[in-house]
Every structure is written in structure tokens, then in C-alpha cells.
N, C-alpha and C positions, 0 to 999 in steps of 0.2 A: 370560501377562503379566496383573497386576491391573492392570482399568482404572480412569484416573485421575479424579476425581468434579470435576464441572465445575459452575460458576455462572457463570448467564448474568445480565450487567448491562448494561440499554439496549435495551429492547422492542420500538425501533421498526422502519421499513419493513426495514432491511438483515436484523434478526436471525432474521427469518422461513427465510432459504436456511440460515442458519448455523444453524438448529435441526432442519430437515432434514435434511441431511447429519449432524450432528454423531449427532442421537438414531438413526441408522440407520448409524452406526459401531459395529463391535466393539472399538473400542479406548478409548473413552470413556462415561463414561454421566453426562446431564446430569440431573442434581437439583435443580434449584430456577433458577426466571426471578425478578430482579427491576426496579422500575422506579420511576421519579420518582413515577410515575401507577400506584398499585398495582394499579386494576383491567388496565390495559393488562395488567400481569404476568402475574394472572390469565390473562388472556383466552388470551396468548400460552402459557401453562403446560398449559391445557387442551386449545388446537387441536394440541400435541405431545407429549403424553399425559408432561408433565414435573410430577412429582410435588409440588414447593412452590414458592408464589409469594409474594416476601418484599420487604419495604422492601429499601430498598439496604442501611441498617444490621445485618437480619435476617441477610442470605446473608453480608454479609462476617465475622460473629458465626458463622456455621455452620462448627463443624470438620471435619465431614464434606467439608467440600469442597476440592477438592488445586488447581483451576484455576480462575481466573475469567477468561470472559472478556470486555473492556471493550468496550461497545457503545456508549457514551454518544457526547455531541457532544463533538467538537474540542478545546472550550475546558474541559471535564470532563477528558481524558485524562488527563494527567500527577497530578491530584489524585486519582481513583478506583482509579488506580494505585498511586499513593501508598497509601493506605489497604490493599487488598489485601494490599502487598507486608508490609505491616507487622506484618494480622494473621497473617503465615506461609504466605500461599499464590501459585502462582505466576499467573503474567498473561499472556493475549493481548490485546492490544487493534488495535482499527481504526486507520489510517491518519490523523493522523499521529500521529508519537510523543507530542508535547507542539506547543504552540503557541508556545513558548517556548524557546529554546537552552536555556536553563542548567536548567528544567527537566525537557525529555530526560536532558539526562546527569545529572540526579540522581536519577531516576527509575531511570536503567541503572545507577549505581553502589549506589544501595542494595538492586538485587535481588543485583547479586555481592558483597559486602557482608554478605548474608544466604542467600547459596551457594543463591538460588532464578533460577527461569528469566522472563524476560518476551521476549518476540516481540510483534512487530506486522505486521498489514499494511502492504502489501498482498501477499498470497499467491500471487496469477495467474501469479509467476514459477515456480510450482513445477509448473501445469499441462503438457499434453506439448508445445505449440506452442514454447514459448520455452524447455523445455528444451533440445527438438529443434534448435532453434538452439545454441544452447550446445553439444551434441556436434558440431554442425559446424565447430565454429569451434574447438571443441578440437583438432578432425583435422584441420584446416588447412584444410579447404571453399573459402575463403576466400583465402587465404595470411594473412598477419598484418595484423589489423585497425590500420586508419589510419585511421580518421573514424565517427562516427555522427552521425544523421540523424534529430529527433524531432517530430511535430508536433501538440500539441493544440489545434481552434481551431475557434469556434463563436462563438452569439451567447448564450452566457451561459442558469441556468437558470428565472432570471422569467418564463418565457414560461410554463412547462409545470408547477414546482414550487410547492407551496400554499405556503410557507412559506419562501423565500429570502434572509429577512435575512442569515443566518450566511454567506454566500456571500461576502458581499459585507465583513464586517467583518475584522479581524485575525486570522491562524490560515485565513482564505478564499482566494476567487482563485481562479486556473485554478491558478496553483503550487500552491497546497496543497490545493486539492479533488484534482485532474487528477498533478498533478507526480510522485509518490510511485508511480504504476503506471511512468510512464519512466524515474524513475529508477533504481528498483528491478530495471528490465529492462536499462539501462543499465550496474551495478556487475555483476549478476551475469555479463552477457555478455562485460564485459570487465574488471571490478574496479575498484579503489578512483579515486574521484576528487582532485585536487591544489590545484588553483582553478580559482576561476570567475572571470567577469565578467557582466555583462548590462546592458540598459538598460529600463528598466518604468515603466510608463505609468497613470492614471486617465486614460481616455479619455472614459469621459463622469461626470458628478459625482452624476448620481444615478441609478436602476430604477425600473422600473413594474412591480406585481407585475402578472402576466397570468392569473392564476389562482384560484379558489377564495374562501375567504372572505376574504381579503386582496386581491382584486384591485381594482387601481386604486392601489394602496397606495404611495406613494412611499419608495424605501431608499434613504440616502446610502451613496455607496460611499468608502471607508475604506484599502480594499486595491488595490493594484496589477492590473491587469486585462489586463494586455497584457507576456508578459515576453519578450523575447529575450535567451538565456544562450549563453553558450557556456562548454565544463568541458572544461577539459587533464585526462587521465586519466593515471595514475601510468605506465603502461606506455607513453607517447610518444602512445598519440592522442587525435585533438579530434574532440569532442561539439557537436551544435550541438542545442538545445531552444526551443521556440516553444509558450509557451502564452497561451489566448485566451479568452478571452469577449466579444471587441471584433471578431467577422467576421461581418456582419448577413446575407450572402449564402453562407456557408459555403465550401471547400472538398476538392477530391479528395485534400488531403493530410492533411487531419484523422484522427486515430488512424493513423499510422503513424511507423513507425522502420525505418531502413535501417543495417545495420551495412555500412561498405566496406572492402576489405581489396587487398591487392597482387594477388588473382589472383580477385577476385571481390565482387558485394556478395550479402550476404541481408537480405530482404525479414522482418520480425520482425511475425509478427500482432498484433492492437491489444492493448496489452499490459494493459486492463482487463476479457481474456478469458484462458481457459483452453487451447482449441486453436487451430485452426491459422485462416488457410493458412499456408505455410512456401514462401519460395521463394527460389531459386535462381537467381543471374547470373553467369554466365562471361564472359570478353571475345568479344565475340564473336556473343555469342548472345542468347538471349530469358529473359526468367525461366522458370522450371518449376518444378512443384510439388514439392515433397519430403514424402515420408510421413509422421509424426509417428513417432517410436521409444519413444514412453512414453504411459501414461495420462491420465487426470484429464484430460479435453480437456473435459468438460462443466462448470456451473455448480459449482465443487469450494470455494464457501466455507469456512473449516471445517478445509480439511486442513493448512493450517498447526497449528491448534492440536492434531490427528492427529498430525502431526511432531513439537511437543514433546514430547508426550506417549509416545509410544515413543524421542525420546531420551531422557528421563528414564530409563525404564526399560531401556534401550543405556548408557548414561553415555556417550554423544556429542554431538558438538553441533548444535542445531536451525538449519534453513535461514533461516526469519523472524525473526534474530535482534534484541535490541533494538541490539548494535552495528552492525548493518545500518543499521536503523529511525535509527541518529541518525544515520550516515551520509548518509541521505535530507536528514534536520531538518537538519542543520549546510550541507548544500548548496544547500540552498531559500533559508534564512538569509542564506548568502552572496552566491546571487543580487541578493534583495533589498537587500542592504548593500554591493553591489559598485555596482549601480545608483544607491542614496545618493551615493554616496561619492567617484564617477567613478575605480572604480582593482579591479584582480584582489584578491582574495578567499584568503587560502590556506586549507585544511583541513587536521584532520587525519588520519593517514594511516588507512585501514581495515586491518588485520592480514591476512585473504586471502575471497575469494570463497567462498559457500556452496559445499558440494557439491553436486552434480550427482544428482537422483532416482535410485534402481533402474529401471532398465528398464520392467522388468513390471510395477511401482508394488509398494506394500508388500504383503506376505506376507498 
């Protein structure tokens, strides 16, 4: 299989694990970093022995390059996207799709459009923890899912973050920083969602940054900071999700999801990780561990755009899809406009669930 030649756009802290993994796959080889701030590119091109480091304009202008993938902030996504898609190459980007409903699905209809691929994160569902769940629940571990259980909630990341404007404005939030790893773990474990509703809150009206050379810095917050949803899933069950930046004292429920089903619940590791733990409740009983049955249980950024990339060259289709990825965006959306609006939310419908990794992981 020839590997697919990759540009990395968006330098910062995340791209570090994604150039790792990526430049130490056989299945891809990355060619060129580029960045707002050319030297960052540099910098990042050198410590991973990646051969050019180019303006943004540079690398998307390189034909040699079959993938790019998008690294930028948030509010970049769906326009970097754009760009790529147009001069003929395909896209992974970070989480979320767009910041904006209508331009996710424009984003998604002009890559099939142009019979090219875009996926997004977030990827963690493809590691072996929440696979592992996924085969249980396919073989009934469980009996049939009736409810899930999600919880993100914290005090928000001004404390610890140099820089946490973007947190806090449009495209921010716990929903859309946080949201996109439960949801993501949510469809694929039990499929497509139907409507929402929620209620979401600005609980306090401004931040203090706590950190670095911004600290003391005061941020007006913009975005909703407190969401309770709840999401009818297409196959009869309810979801209940809780995300936070408003718990000054934290919680033992923070990063967790519990699927429950007629003859059991399982315990779904935090799903902005790769493995485990995985566990098991029968009536009756106590949870217990369950083994993981698949790979990539370590820091596996990266192998989503792995996955493309050998589907391309499969002619099947990839797990981090961008119909996934809007899946996520149109439900976060909903949220928030169900909570405007005092009333459910409908979507629409997702076509079917990613498939489910090989075992042994790829070949």
C-alpha cells in the first residue's frame, strides 16, 4: 500500500502526540508542518525529523501532499477545511467540525461533492476501552440498552490554562470543548441520535485567568457553562449528559458514562482516553473488570487519520467520519437551541454506526 503524504496544519500543544504517532506509522508519511507563527512550524518540523515547514498557504499549494490534517483553533476549522478541500486534498481535523451548523455540512458536502474524504475527531472511540464495550453490547453483555449516563464537570480551565479566552467564547463551553469525546462514545455505542432538549446556564459572567502571563486577566464568558441535555436515541433509548465548568469542588462522577441495558449496565472508560478500565454489572452483583479485546489502549492520536488513510486505499469507509463529526455538531447545536427555545430539538437521522476495529488492530 502507497502511503498517503500528510500536512500538518496547527503547531500547537495537541500536534506534538499527533506527530509522534503519525511519523512512526507505516502507513503514512508526514511532509511538511505548517503554522500561523512559521517559526513554531519550524520548530515542530525539526524536533520530528519532518522534512518542510511552510505558511499555511505554502503546504495547502503543495501537491505532493494527499492529507492534511487540521490542527488549528475551533473557530479556523471549517475555513482551513475549506481551503484544503478545494485545493484536491483530503482533511482530518480536531474536534469540533465547525463552530457553526451550516458550516459543518458545507464543509461535509463539498468534500463528497469532490469524491474526497474529511474525518474528524475526536478518535478515542476507536481505542480498545470503548471498543471493548461496543463488542459487549453487540453480544448482548448487557441485554438491550435502555439509558445512558454522561458526566463532564469540573471548575472550568482558567485555573491551570495560559490562555483561556477561546473557552469561554462561541464554538467554547464544556459542550464543545468536552461534549464531542461523549458524544462520539455515545453514537458509536448505541447509534444515531433523534432530539434533544437541555437547559444551560452562564453561571458566573466573567474568569479570572489563573495562570501565566495573562494571569489576573479578566474573560467575559459568552457561552453557556453549565448544560444538562438529555438525547432520545433513534433505537428507543435515553441519554442523559452533564457538562461543566461550574463545579468549584469537583466530583466522583466527572468523566464517566454508564451504558444500562435490561440484564446489565457497563461502566464506559473516560472517553477522552484510549483504554480501559471496562466494567461489568449484572443484577445482582458488583462491577468487574473486563479485559480490553483490542489495541490502541495507549495515547493513539493519529490513528484516526491511519484509518483514513488505509480506507482510501480499501475503498471503505473511515470510522471518524465527517457525517459522524456533524452528527456530534447538529447535537451540541440542538442542545443549546433546545435550551433557548424551551422545547426538543429534532435531528437528523445518522445513516448507521462506524464499524467496529479488527481485533488485533491493523495489519
Amino acid at each position: 500500500m502507497s502511503k498517503n503524504r500528510i500536512g500538518l496544519i496547527g503547531c500547537g500543544n495537541i500536534s506534538a502526540i499527533y506527530l509522534k504517532n503519525l511519523t512512526a506509522s507505516s502507513d503514512v508519511q508526514v511532509v511538511a508542518c505548517a503554522d500561523i507563527d512559521v517559526e513554531r512550524a519550524r520548530s515542530r518540523a525539526q524536533e520530528f525529523g519532518v522534512p518542510k515547514a511552510y505558511t499555511v498557504e505554502e503546504l495547502l499549494a503543495d501537491p505532493e501532499i494527499d492529507i492534511v490534517v487540521n490542527l488549528t483553533i475551533p473557530a479556523s476549522h471549517a475555513e482551513i477545511s475549506r481551503r484544503a478541500l478545494e485545493a484536491g486534498k483530503h482533511v482530518y481535523l480536531e474536534k469540533p467540525l465547525a463552530v457553526e451548523l451550516q458550516d459543518g455540512r458545507d464543509v461535509v458536502a463539498l468534500a463528497e461533492s469532490k469524491g474526497l474524504r474529511i474525518a474528524c475527531a475526536p478518535e478515542t472511540f476507536l481505542g480498545g476501552g470503548i471498543q471493548t464495550c461496543r463488542k459487549l453490547i453487540d453480544e448482548g453483555a448487557i441485554g438491550r440498552p435502555i439509558a445512558a449516563t454522561g458526566f463532564m464537570m469540573g471548575s472550568g480551565p482558567e485555573a491551570w490554562h495560559p490562555d483561556p479566552v477561546f473557552f469561554y467564547q462561541k464554538g467554547g463551553g464544556p459542550l464543545f470543548d468536552m461534549g464531542p469525546y461523549y458524544l462520539t462514545a455515545f453514537i458509536f455505542l448505541l447509534g444515531g441520535i433523534r432530539r434533544v432538549t437541555a437547559s444551560a446556564a452562564i453561571s458566573l459572567p466573567e474568569r479570572i485567568v489563573g495562570s501565566g502571563s495573562k494571569k489576573g486577566e479578566r474573560i467575559p464568558v459568552e457561552t453557556p457553562t453549565h448544560i444538562a441535555g438529555v438525547l432520545d436515541f433513534a433505537s428507543g433509548a435515553v441519554g442523559t449528559l452533564i457538562t461543566s465548568f461550574d463545579v468549584a469542588a469537583g466530583t466522583n462522577l466527572t468523566n464517566m458514562i454508564e451504558i444500562h441495558g435490561t440484564e446489565g449496565t457497563l461502566r464506559v472508560p473516560d472517553p477522552n482516553t484510549f483504554g480501559g478500565p471496562v466494567k461489568l454489572k449484572k443484577p445482582g452483583g458488583d462491577y468487574e473488570d473486563v479485559s480490553l479485546s483490542f489495541g490502541y489502549d495507549d495515547n493513539m492520536r493519529g490513528i484516526g487519520v491511519i484509518d483514513m488513510a488505509r480506507a482510501i486505499a480499501e475503498n471503505r469507509p473511515h470510522r471518524a467520519s465527517g457525517r459522524l463529526a456533524l452528527h456530534v455538531l447538529e447535537t451540541m447545536n440542538g442542545l443549546l437551541q433546545a435550551s433557548a427555545e424551551d422545547r426538543h430539538i429534532a435531528l437528523e437521522p445518522l445513516a448507521e454506526r462506524p464499524a467496529i476495529m479488527p481485533e488485533g488492530g491493523f495489519e
